[in-house]
Phi, psi and omega in degrees: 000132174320150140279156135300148185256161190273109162283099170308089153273122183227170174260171178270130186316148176072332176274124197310136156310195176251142175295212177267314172313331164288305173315322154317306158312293174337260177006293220290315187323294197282001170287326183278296182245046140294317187296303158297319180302319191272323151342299154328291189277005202251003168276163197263156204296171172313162157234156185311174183217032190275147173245173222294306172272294176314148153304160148316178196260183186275149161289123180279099166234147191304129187275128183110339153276179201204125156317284229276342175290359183240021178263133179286164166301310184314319174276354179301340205306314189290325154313320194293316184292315195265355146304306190278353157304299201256311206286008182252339153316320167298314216258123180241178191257142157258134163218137165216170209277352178230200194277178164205183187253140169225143202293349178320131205255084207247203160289300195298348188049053180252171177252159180244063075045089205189134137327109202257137144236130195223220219218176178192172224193104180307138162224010131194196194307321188283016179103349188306152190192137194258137141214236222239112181301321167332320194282328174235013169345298220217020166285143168258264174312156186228110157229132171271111180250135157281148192280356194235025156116308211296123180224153212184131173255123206263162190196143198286126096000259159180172239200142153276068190302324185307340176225020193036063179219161198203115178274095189240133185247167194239137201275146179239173172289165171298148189072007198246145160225207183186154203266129170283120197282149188283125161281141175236215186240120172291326180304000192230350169301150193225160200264137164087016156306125163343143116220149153265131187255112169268121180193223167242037195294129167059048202026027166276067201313146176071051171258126166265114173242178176222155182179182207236197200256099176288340177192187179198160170082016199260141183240114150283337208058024176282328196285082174309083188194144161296135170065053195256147181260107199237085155268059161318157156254148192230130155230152185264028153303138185303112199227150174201170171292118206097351158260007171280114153104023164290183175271129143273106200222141150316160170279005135267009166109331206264138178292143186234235278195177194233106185300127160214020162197159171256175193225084187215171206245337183224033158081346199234186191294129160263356164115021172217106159289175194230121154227160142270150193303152207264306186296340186272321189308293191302332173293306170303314198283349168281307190301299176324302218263332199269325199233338189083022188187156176270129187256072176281196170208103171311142178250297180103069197214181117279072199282151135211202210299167159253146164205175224291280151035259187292322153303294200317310175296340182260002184097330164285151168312326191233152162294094159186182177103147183250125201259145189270122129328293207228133161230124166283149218272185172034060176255178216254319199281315177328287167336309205249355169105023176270162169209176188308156180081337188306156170237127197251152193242321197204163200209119185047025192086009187247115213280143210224121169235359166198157198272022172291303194294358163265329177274324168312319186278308169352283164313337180267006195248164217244144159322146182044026178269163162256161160241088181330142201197121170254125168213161190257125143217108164092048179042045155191160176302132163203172185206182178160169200264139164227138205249111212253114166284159175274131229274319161353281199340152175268353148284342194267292214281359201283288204278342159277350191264318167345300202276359181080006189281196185189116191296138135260150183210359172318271243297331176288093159291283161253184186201119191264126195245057233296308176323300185296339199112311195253146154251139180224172157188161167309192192257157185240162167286000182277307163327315158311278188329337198257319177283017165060189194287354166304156172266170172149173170243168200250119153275133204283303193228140170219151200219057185260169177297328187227075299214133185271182237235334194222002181272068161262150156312124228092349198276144189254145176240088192288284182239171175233134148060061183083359184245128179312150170231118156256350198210152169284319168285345155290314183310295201296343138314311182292279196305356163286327190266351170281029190037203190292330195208158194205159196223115178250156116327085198226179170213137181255166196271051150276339177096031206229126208264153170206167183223116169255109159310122191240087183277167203265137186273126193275084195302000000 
């Protein structure tokens, strides 16, 4: 085993010491900013800022800067303490009741076939809580355990495959909230930056590691999904099994990502993690908590790599820039005048060199939103704006079916409907045998204090306030415009129709 090595501080020969008054002087300097430097770091974080939906707002930092440049070695010790002090109050343990797949990048490709327990991330006050699809994929029950003991039972929000990310919320009593980790901006992290990775490895809850960001923009090929999307941040924090969908965090404290896979030979850390970027986290996870699905917005392209080769044939100076393969005819790229061969350099100004990094900036942008787009063509720079389609369109969804693709949704069980009381989902096929071809959605729970008298598990729910409901996102539409009170429809499983008076539960 190495020693630690030994640094020799000496003076240089012929040269006079220092006097004594000088040496004093020195002391007092660095005792004063020492003194300031812990000022700095011992102050206390920020509080979240989530609203009934929105995310938090963003931290602004001057781009081109680094925590760690203004932190002394001496002082990380202390950083370390005031980040893992509060981030471990967000970051919980997920356990559910059936098996799951776990993304480890082994030799062997084996699966883990197990009672899964992993990790999750408070995002916001009502209980919303981010993690990993992988982890509840094939769940039936959902429990939330808290680092200071407080356990809760969870219910699926909705899940991504495309990106293995998943929203599941936990029911709390009226008036209960929970402390919500502060976002932080992924777009500003840099290569050898702090980080801690917080989570539940090997069911040793509320584990903390620390390491710096070894690389961003990493493709694995782990996501087994259509149109699946891998920008990792690779870091050498200690990541383990059970650490899929913990925090990734700054040295202020601020979430930068969501851990979810290691790059190992024997299932366990080999010195390289996986997260995903905190901006991509928040875009899915806005959509997730507002519709239960991801709304992306499509280009309709075929990307791959530029290599020297292939610059060299194109005329460009430089290797970089993403090569179009393929435009699908009547696509959002098509539309706006791109064509096969084009090389796109940027997307809003954010420079895009492989094509994982075309699909991510892609991705954070909303169906039918635009976008500035810089490209090589016919030896020179050019640009223009594109108007990015929606998996709706009749050219969009035309070219998915093509490709074989298919919306999965097994994974939305339910939906918590925190205003209200209920858990709801949609209809099963067992439900059909029992209500026939009525429309409506089934309530899974309800979980007001005082539980109504014809509001049970099972009771099928026809209308809300006189308006047919066929889907749990037609409902929660309905019931944003219901005001303080709402008049449901429901049958219970007698077949027997009554109408319940609902008031909004006072948090």
């Amino acid at each position: 085993m190495d020693k630690p090595r030994t640094i020799a501080y000496r003076f240089s020969v012929g040269r006079p010491p220092f006097s004594f008054l000088t040496g004093i002087s020195l002391v007092g300097v660095g005792l004063l900013a020492g003194i300031l430097v812990m000022l700095i770091i011992d102050r206390p974080p920020r509080e979240s800022q989530l609203a009934e939906i929105r995310l938090v707002e963003r931290t602004e930092t001057e781009k081109g800067s680094s925590e760690s440049e203004l932190l002394p070695a001496m002082t990380l010790g202390s950083a370390f303490r005031n980040v893992a002090r509060g981030a471990v109050e967000s970051v919980v343990s997920v356990s559910t009741e059936s098996g799951w797949h776990s993304y480890l990048w082994s030799s062997s490709d084996s699966d883990m076939i197990r009672d899964s327990e992993g990790s999750g991330v408070v995002i916001t006050p009502q209980g919303h809580i981010m993690t990993n699809h992988h982890l509840i994929e094939n769940a039936g029950k959902l429990h939330v355990l808290f680092a200071d003991r407080r356990e809760y039972e969870a219910y699926t929000v909705g899940v991504d495959r495309s990106t293995d990310l998943a929203v599941i919320q936990i029911v709390l009593s009226p008036g209960e909230s929970v402390q919500a980790m502060t976002i932080g901006d992924s777009e500003t992290l840099q290569l050898g930056d702090w980080v801690l990775a917080i989570g539940n490895p090997l069911e040793l809850n509320s584990t903390v590691t620390a390491g710096i960001v070894s690389a961003v923009g990493r493709s694995m090929n782990i996501i087994d999904a259509d149109f699946g999307v891998e920008d990792f941040i690779q870091t050498d924090a200690a990541i383990n099994p059970g650490n899929s969908g913990g925090a990734l965090v700054n040295l202020s404290g601020e979430l930068i990502g969501i851990n979810t896979a290691i790059a190992t030979n024997s299932g366990f850390y080999e010195g390289y993690g996986f997260a995903i970027p905190v901006n991509l986290v928040v875009r899915v996870a806005s959509d997730l908590i507002e519709f239960g699905e991801f709304r992306r917005g499509y280009m309709g392209v075929v990307p791959a790599d530029v290599d020297a080769k292939l610059a060299q044939a194109l005329g460009m100076v430089a290797v970089r820039g993403v090569f179009l393969d393929q435009v699908y005819a009547g696509s959002a790229a098509e539309i706006a005048g791109l064509r096969p061969g084009d090389v796109i350099f940027e997307v809003d100004g954010r420079p895009v060199n492989r094509p994982n990094q075309l699909q991510s900036a892609i991705l954070l942008k909303h169906p039918y939103s635009t976008v500035g787009i810089a490209y090589w063509r016919d030896g020179q720079v050019d640009s223009l704006q594109l108007r990015l389609l929606g998996q709706d369109h009749p050219g969009v969804s035309s070219w998915l079916l093509e490709m074989g693709y298919r919306p999965d949704r097994k994974a939305r069980t339910a939906r918590y409907l925190d205003k209200w009381g209920l858990v709801v989902r949609d209809k099963s096929e067992e439900d059909e045998a029992q209500y026939g071809d009525l429309e409506g959605i089934i309530i899974q729970r309800v979980t007001r204090q005082k539980e109504m008298e014809y509001l049970k598990a099972g009771v099928l729910v026809e209308r809300i306030d006189g308006r047919t409901v066929s889907s749990v996102e037609e409902a929660i539409k309905q019931l944003r415009d219901a005001g303080e009170m709402t008049r449901l429809s429901v049958r219970d499983r007698w077949n027997i129709p009554r109408m319940v008076s609902l008031s909004v539960i006072n948090h």
